[in-house]
N, C-alpha and C positions, 0 to 999 in steps of 0.2 A: 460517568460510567465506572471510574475505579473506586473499587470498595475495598474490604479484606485484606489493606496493604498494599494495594495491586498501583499498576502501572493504564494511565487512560492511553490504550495502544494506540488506537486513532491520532490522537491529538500528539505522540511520540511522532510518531513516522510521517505526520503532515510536516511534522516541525521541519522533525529531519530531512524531508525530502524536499522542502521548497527552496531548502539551503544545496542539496545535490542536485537539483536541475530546477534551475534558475528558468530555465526557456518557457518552462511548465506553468498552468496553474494547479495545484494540489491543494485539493479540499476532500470534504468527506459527503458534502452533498452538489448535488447537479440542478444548477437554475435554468432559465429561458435564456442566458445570453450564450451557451454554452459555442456556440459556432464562433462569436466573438472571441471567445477567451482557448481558442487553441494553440497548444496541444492542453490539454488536462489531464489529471492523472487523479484517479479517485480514490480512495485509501477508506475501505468500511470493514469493521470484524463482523464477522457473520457467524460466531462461536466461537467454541474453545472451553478448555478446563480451566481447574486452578488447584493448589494443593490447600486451601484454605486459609492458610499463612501468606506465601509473600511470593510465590514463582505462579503464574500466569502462561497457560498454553494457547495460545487467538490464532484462531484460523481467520486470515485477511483475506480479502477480496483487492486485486486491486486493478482496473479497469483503467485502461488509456483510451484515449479520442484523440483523432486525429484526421487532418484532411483526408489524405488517403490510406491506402490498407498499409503500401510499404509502409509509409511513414510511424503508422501506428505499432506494426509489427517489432521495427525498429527498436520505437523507444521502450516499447513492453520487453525487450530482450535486455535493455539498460537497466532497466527496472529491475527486474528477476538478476542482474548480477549484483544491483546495491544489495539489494535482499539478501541472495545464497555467500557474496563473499566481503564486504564492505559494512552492513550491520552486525554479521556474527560476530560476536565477541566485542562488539563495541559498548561506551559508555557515554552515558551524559550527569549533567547535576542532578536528574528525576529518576532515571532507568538505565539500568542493565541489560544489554539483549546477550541470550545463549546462545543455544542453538535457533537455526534457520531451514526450512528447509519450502519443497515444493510440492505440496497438496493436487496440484491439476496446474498442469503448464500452461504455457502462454496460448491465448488460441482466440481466433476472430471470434465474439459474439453478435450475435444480433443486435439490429438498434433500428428504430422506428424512423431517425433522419436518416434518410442516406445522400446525406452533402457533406457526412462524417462517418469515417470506422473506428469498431470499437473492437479491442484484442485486450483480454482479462485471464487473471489468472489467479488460485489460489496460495494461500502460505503458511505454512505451520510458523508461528512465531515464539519461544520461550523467552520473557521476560520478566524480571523482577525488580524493585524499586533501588537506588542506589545506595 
């Protein structure tokens, strides 16, 4: 997915997040064992700009599952603070993240098993390469 200098945000923030919650699985796509492997935390960009050059704007998606709603609710509230205060301004050997911020808050979405709830939210992401 990264071109133009850019940063492959997905694959940033799975990295970083499997290492901030351990409990989790964190990927970017959703299989059939999904009731097996809870909690999960989904990590997809769903758009975004770029300046051509090297700074990158991704709007994330990022969707938790979990047995019940609290639970879900819960961890998507952890989520959204890695995100707004624990990524901004942090660095790795590949990326830069800048600013962070929140597109559409945490909130139950729909989901076709209901022997799981899913609460998703969006992210404005600025990132550039290190």
């Amino acid at each position: 997915m990264a071109d133009v200098g850019s940063v492959d945000v997905e694959l940033e923030l799975i990295q970083r997040g499997q290492a901030r919650f351990p409990q989790a699985v964190v990927r970017d796509e959703l299989d059939n064992r999904l009731l097996e492997e809870l909690p999960t935390i989904q990590v997809q960009v769903v758009g975004g700009t770029d300046d051509g050059i090297r700074l990158d704007r991704a709007l994330v998606d990022i969707d938790v599952y979990h047995r019940t709603r609290g639970e879900a609710v819960a961890l998507a509230a952890e989520v959204r603070g890695w995100v707004l205060r624990e990524l901004r301004g942090s660095s790795t050997a590949t990326a830069v993240i800048g600013r962070t911020g929140t597109v559409s808050a945490p909130a139950i979405r729909p989901y076709e098993n209901t022997a799981l709830r899913r609460v998703g939210a969006t992210y404005e992401i600025y990132v550039h390469p290190a």
